[in-house]
N, C-alpha and C positions, 0 to 999 in steps of 0.2 A: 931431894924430896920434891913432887910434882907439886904444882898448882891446882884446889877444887876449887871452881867456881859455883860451886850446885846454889850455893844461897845468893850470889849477886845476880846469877842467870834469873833465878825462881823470879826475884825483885824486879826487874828488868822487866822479863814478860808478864809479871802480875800488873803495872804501871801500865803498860800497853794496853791489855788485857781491860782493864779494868777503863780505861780511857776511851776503848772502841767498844762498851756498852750499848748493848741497842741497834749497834751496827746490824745488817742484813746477814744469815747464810753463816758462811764459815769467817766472813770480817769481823765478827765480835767472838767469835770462840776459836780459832785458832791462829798462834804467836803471829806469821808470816803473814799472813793476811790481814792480820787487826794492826802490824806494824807499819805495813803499805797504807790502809787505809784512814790512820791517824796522822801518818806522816804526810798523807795528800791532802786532808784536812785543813794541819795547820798550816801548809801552802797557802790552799784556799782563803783561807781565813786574813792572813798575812797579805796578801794581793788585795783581797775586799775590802780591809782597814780603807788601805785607800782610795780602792773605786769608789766604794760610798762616798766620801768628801765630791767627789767629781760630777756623781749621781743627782747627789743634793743638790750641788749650784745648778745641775740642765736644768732640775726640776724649778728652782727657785724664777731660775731667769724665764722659763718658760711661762708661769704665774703670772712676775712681774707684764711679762709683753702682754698677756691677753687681757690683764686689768687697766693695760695702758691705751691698748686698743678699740677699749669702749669708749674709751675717753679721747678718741681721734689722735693718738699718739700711736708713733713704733715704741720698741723697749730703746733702741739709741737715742732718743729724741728726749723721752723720756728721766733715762738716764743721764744724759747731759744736763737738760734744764735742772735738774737735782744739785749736779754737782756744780753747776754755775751758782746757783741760791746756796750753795753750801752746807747742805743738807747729811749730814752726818750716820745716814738709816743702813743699815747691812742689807743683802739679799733675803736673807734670812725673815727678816721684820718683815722689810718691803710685799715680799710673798705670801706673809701672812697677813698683811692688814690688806692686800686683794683679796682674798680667801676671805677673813672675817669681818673686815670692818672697813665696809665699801666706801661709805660718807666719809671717813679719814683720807681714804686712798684718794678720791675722786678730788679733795680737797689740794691735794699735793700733786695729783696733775694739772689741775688749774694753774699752781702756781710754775707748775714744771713750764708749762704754757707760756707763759708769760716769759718767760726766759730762753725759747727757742729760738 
């Protein structure tokens, strides 16, 4: 007795099918096409997880230098006077208290200052 797959194949290509929604052209309504272009997808996606992490620090560092910069500092000068005081602050924070809350920043390269 042969093998029918008629119901796992259907399954298969409805999951695809239903995954590359929205997709352009014949990418979202037919199997081979919506299966390439879901499959490239979650590549994409999968690679980007982590560029973004890498994305974020350019950005963050880049922030930090220019808030350090007003303040007659590089970002390494900056960054070290930090870590010499001990200063426990992520990129993350650092980037945003240049961005938002200047009088803190400005506060914390004075003391970075001190410490160069």
């Amino acid at each position: 007795m042969r093998i029918k797959r008629g119901t796992l194949k259907n399954r298969r290509h409805k999951k695809y099918l239903k995954e590359a929604k929205g997709y352009r052209g014949s990418r979202g309504s037919l199997y081979r096409s919506a299966r390439e272009g879901v499959e490239k997808a979650h590549s994409h996606a999968y690679r980007d997880r982590r560029r973004k992490k890498r994305e974020f620090r350019k950005l963050w560092i880049t922030r930090i230098n220019a808030g350090a910069r007003q303040h007659g500092l590089s970002y390494s000068e900056f960054m070290t006077g930090l870590r010499r005081m001990d200063v426990q602050m992520n990129r993350k924070v650092l980037a945003d208290m240049a961005v938002r809350d200047k009088s803190g920043f400005a506060k914390l390269a004075e003391m970075a200052k001190t410490k160069v």
